[in-house]
C-alpha positions in Angstrom: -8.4 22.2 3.2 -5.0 21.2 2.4 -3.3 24.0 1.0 1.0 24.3 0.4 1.9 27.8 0.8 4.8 27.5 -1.6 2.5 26.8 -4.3 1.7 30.5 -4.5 4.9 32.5 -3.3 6.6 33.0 -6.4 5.5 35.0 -9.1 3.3 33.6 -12.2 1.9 35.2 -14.7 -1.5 36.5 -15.2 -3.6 33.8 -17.2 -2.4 31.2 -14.1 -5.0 32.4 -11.6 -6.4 29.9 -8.6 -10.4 30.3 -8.5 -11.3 30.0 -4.8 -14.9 28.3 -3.7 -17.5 30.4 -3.9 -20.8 28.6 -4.0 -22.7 25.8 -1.7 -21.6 23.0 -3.9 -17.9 22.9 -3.2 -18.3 22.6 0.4 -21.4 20.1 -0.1 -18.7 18.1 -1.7 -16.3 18.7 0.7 -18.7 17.5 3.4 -19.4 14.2 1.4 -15.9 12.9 1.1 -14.8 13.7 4.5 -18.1 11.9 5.3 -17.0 8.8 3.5 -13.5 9.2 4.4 -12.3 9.5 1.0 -8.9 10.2 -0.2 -9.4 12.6 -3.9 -6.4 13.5 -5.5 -7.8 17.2 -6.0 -6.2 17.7 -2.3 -3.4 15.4 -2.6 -2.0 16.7 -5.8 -2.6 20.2 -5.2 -5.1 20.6 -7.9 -5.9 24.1 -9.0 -9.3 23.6 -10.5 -9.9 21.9 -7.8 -12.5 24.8 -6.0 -14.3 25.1 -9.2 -14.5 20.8 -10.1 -15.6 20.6 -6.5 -18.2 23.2 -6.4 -19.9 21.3 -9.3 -20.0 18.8 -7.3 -17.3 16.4 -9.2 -14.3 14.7 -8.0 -11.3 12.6 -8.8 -11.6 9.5 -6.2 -7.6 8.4 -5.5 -8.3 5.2 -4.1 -5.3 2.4 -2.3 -4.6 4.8 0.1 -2.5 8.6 0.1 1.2 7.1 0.1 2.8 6.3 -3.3 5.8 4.3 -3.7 6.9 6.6 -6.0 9.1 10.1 -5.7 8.3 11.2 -8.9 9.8 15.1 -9.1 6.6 16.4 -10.1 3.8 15.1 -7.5 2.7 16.9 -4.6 1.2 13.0 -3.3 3.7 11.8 -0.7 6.4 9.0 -1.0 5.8 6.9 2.3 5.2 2.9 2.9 1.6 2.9 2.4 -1.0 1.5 4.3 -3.5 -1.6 3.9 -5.7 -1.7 1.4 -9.3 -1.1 2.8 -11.7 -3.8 1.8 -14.9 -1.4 2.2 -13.5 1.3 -0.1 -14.8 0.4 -3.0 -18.4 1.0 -1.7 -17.5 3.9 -0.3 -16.7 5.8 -3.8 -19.7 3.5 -5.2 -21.7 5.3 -2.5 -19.8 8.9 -3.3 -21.2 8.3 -7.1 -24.9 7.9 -5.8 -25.1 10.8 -3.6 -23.4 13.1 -6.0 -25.8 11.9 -8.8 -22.3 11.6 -10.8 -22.5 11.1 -14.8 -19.2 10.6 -14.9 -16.9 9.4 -12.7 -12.4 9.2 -12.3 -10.9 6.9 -10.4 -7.3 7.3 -10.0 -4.7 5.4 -7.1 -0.6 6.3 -6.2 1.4 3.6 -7.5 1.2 0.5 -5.1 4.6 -1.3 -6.0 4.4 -2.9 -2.6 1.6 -5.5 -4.2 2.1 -8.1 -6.3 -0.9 -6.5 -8.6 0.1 -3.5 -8.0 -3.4 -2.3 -6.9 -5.3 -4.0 -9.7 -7.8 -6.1 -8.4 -9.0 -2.9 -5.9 -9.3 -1.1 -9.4 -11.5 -3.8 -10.6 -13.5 -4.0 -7.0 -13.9 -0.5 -7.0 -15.1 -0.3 -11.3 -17.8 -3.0 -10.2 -18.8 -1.4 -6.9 -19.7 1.9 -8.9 -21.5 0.3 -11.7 -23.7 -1.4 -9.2 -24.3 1.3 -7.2 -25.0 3.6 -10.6 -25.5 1.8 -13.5 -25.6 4.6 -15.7 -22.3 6.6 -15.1 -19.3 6.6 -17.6 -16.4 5.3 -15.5 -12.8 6.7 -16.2 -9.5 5.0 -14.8 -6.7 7.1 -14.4 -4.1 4.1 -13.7 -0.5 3.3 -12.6 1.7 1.3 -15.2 1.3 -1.3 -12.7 5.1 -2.4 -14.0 3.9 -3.6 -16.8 2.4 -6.5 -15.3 -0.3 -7.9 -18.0 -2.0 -10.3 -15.3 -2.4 -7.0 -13.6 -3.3 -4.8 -16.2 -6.4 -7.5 -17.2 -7.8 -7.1 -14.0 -8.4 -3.4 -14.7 -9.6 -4.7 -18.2 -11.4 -7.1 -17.4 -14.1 -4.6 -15.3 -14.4 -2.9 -18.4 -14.0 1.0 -17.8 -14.9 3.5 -20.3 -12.3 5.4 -20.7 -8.5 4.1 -19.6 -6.0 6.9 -18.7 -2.5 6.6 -18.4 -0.1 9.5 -18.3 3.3 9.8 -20.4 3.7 13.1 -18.2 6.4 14.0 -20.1 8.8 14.2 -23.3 11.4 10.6 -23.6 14.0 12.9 -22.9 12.8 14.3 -19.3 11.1 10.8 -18.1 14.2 9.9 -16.0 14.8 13.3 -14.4 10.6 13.6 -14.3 9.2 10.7 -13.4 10.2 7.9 -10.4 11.0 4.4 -11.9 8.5 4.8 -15.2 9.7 4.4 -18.6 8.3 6.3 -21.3 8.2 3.3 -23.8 6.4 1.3 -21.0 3.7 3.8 -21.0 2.9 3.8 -24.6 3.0 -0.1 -24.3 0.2 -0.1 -21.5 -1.9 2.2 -23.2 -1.8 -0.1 -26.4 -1.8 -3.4 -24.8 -4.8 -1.9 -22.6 -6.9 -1.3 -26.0 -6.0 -4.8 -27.3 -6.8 -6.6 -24.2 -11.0 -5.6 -25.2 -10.7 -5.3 -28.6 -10.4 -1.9 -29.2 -13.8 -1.1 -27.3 -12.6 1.4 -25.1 -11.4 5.0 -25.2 -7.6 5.6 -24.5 -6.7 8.8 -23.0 -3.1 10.4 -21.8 -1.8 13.5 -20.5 1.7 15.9 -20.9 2.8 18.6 -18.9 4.6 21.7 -20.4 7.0 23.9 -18.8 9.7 21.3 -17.2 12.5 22.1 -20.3 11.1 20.4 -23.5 11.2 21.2 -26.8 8.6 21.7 -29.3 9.4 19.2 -31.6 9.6 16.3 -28.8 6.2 17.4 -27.4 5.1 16.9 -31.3 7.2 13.2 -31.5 5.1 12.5 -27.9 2.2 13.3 -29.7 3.0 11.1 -32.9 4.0 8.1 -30.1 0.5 7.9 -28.2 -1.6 7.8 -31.9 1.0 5.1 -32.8 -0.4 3.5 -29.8 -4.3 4.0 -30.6 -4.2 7.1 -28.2 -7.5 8.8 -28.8 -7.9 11.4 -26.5 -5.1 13.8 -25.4 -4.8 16.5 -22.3 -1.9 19.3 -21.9 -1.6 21.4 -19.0 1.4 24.0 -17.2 3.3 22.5 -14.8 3.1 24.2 -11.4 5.8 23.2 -8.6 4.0 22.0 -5.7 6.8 22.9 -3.1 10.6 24.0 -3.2 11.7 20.0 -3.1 10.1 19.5 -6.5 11.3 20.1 -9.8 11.5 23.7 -10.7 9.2 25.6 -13.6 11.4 26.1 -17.0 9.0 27.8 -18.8 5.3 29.1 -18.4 3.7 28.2 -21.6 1.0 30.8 -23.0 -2.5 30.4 -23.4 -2.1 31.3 -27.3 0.9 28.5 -27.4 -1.6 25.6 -25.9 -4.5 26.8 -28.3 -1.5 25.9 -31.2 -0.5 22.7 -29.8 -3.9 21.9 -29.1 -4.7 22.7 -33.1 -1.7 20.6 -34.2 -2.8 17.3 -31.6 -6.4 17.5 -33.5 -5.0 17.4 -37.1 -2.9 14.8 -36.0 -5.8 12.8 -35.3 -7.0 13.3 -31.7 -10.3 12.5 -31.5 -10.3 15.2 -28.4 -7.9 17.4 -27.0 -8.1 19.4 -24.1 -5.3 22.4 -23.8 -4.9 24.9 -21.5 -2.5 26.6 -18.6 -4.8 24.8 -15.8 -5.9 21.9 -17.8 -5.2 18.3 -15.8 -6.3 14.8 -16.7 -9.1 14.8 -15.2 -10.6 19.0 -15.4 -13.7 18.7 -17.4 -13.5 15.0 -18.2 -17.3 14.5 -18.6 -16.9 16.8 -21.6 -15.5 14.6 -23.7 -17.9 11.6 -24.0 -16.6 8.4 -25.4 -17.9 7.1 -29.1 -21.5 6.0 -29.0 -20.6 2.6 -30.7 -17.6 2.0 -27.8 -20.2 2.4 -24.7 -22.7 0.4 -26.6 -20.3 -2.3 -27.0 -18.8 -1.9 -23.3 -22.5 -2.2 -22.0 -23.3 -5.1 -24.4 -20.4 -7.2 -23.2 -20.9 -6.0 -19.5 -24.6 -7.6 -19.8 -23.3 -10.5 -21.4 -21.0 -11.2 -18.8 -23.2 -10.9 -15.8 -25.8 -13.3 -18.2 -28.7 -10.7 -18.6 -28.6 -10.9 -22.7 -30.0 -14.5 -22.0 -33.9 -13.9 -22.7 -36.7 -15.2 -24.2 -35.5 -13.4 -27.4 -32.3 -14.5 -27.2 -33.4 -17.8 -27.8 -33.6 -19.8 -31.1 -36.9 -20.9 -32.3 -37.6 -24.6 -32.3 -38.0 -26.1 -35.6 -41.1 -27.5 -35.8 -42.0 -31.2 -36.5 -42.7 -32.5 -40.2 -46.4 -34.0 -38.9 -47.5 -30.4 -37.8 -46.2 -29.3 -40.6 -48.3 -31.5 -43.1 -51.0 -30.7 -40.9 -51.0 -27.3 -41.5 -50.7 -27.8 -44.9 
C-alpha cells in the first residue's frame, strides 16, 4: 500500500483522523485491482477515506495512466511524461465494475496534455466498456478541462455519463498559485458547456478545498459561480499536504464551519452537498443519486442511439384501405 510518511508527521487536529482497514473487503478490493492492473486514484492521491471506500468494496478507477502533465501544488499524483495509452484498459475497469457488483461507478484520469484530445476518446472507450459490461450502474466522470477543447469535451459527452465532475479546486484568487496551467473561468465554462452539449440531461458536480488561505466570502462567490453555471451538486473537503514539496496547510477548517458552509451551498440552491474535514469528490458518491427524470432520459437516448427503441410498438399503424373499410361497414 502506498503510503507518504509526511502525510502524518505534523500535528492535526482531532476530527482529521485516518481510519485504517479493518475488514475482508478492503483487501478483497485490493486484490482485484492489483489483479487487473489498475491504477485508482485512492493510492495515487493519497486518499484518506480511502481504507473505509475500499473495504466497501468501491473505488475511484484513474485511468490514462499515473503521470499527469500537470504540477499542480496540491496533488500527491506525479508530474512525469506519461506513458501510452493502453488499448485494453477500458475492459479492464468494465471488468473491475462486474466483479465488484458496482452500483455506482467514478472514473477519473491525470491531465493528458500530451494528446491532442487530451484523453477524451479513452473516457468515451472506457464509459462504453462499463455500460456493456454492467448495464445497470450510474457512471460518474471526474474529468480534466481537457484545455477547453469542445471536440474533446463531446467525446466525453457524447457516451453520455451520469454525472460530469469537474473540480474548481479552489477560490479565483488561489487558482494560479493552486492549480498547474487551469483557469478558474475555464472551469466554470466546461462545466456549463458540458450540460449544454446533452441538453441539460445530466447532473453537474464540482468540488473546493478549504484551508489553502481563502476567505469566506470568495468560497461563497465560488459557490454563486458554479449555480451560474447550472452546477447542481457541490463537495468541500480540508486540504491535507501530501508531502513537504506541496503547498502548505493555512487553516484547518472545523467540522461545525463545513456543517455552515454546507447549510449556506443548499439554500443557495444545491441540489446536494456533501461537507466535511475528509470529504473528496468522490467519498460517498453513490449517495447522492442523480434526478430520476435525468437517468431516464440518459437511458432513453442511450437506447435510441444503439437503435433498441426501434420495435414493433415503435412503429406507426398502417392506415387502412377505403375498400376494407366499406367492407366493414
Amino acid at each position: 500500500m502506498k503510503m507518504d510518511p509526511t502525510l502524518h508527521r505534523e500535528k492535526k487536529p482531532d476530527w482529521i483522523k485516518v481510519r485504517l482497514p479493518n475488514n475482508p473487503g478492503f483487501w478483497s478490493t485490493k486484490s482485484l485491482i492489483t489483479d487487473l492492473k489498475l491504477v485508482t486514484v485512492c493510492e495515487e492521491a493519497q486518499c484518506p477515506n480511502r481504507w473505509e471506500c475500499w473495504g466497501q468494496g468501491t473505488a475511484t478507477f484513474m485511468i490514462a495512466g499515473d503521470k499527469c502533465t500537470r504540477a499542480c501544488g496540491f496533488c500527491a499524483v506525479k508530474t512525469a511524461k506519461p506513458d501510452a495509452l493502453e488499448s485494453d484498459e477500458p475492459q479492464r475497469v468494465a471488468e473491475a465494475t462486474r466483479r465488484m457488483n458496482l452500483r455506482h461507478v467514478v472514473i477519473t484520469a491525470v491531465a493528458r496534455d500530451d494528446l491532442r484530445d487530451g484523453g477524451a476518446e479513452h473516457f468515451k472507450l472506457t464509459i462504453e466498456a462499463v455500460r456493456q459490461a454492467n448495464p445497470e450502474i450510474i457512471i460518474e466522470v471526474l474529468v480534466p478541462d481537457f484545455n477547453d477543447r469542445d471536440w474533446a469535451l463531446a467525446m466525453v459527452m457524447q457516451a453520455r455519463p451520469h454525472i460530469f465532475n469537474h473540480n474548481l479546486e479552489t477560490v479565483e484568487r488561489l487558482t494560479p498559485l493552486v492549480r498547474s496551467r487551469a483557469q478558474y473561468q475555464r472551469s466554470l465554462t466546461v462545466l456549463k458547456k458540458a450540460k449544454e452539449m446533452v441538453h441539460g440531461k445530466i447532473a453537474t458536480k464540482s468540488g473546493i478545498m478549504l484551508g489553502l488561505g481563502e476567505r469566506h466570502d470568495e468560497i461563497l462567490r465560488a459557490m454563486d459561480d458554479l449555480l451560474a453555471h447550472d452546477v447542481t451538486v457541490l463537495t468541500l473537503g480540508q486540504y491535507l499536504r501530501p508531502t513537504q514539496k506541496h503547498l502548505p496547510v493555512v487553516e484547518y477548517i472545523t467540522p461545525q464551519a463545513f456543517d455552515e458552509y454546507k447549510a449556506i451551498a443548499l439554500a443557495k440552491g444545491f441540489r446536494h452537498v456533501a461537507s466535511g474535514p475528509l470529504v473528496r469528490s468522490s467519498y460517498h458518491a453513490a449517495d447522492f443519486r442523480p434526478e430520476l427524470d435525468v437517468l431516464e432520459s440518459i437511458e432513453a437516448d442511450v437506447r435510441a442511439a444503439r437503435g433498441l427503441e426501434i420495435g414493433p410498438e415503435h412503429l406507426p399503424l398502417p392506415s387502412p384501405k377505403p375498400a376494407l373499410i366499406q367492407a366493414i361497414a
